[in-house]
N, C-alpha and C positions, 0 to 999 in steps of 0.2 A: 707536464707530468705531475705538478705539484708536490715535485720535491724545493727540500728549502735551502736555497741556494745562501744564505747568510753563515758565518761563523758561528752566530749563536746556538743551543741547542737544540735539542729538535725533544717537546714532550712526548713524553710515550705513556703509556699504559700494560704492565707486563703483570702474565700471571703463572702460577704452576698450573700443571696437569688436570690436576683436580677444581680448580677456582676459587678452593680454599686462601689463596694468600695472593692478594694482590696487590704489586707495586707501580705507585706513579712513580716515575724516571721525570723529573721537570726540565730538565737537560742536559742527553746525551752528547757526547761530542761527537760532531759530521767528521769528524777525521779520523776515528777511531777505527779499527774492523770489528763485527756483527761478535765476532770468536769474543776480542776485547770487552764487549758491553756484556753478552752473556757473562764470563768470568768473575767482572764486579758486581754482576748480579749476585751469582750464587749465596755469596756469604749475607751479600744485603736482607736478602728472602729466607735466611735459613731455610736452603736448601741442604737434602744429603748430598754427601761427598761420596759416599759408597753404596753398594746395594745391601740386600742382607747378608750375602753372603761375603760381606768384607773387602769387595774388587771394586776398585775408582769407578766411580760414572762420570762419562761426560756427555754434556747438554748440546743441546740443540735449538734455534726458533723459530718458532712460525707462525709467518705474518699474516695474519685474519685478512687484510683486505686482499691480497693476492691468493690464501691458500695455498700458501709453500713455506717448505722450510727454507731460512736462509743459508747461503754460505759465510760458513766462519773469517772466509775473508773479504767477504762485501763490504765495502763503508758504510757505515753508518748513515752517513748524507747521500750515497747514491741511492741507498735501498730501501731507506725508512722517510716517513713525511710526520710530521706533524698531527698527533690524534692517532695514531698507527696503536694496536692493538697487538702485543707478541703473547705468545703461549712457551713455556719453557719446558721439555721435554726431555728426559735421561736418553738415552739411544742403547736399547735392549741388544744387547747383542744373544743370538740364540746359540745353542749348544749348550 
């Protein structure tokens, strides 16, 4: 499946919404949850913390070579490989 079965990191390549800002991640840790790696993202990428109208956002990712967003509590190592491409997305809630 060409996940990385070692301790070491796993590189990534993460971006916003827009493609304006893009972070390489040289290595995530396989042990971590998807929830965890987004969270140290956020600040790394000055992302907003809030929308306009002042209420928390929280993020979501999704993995280009699958075309899904992942779950916040997938591992890191079960669900990302090496060269993996994430998108980081607010999760609109409507009303």
């Amino acid at each position: 499946m060409g996940k990385a079965e070692t301790l070491e990191g796993i590189g990534l390549t993460v971006s916003d919404v827009s493609g304006q800002k893009v972070f390489r991640v040289p290595q995530a840790p396989p042990n971590a949850t998807v929830g965890e790696l987004v969270q140290s993202l956020l600040s790394q990428m000055n992302l907003p913390a809030n929308d306009p109208n002042g209420q928390p956002l929280s993020y979501q990712a999704r993995l280009e070579r699958e075309g899904r967003h992942l779950n916040a509590a997938e591992r890191v190592g079960d669900a990302l490989a090496t060269g993996d491409k994430l998108m980081l997305q607010p999760n609109i809630d409507a009303g």
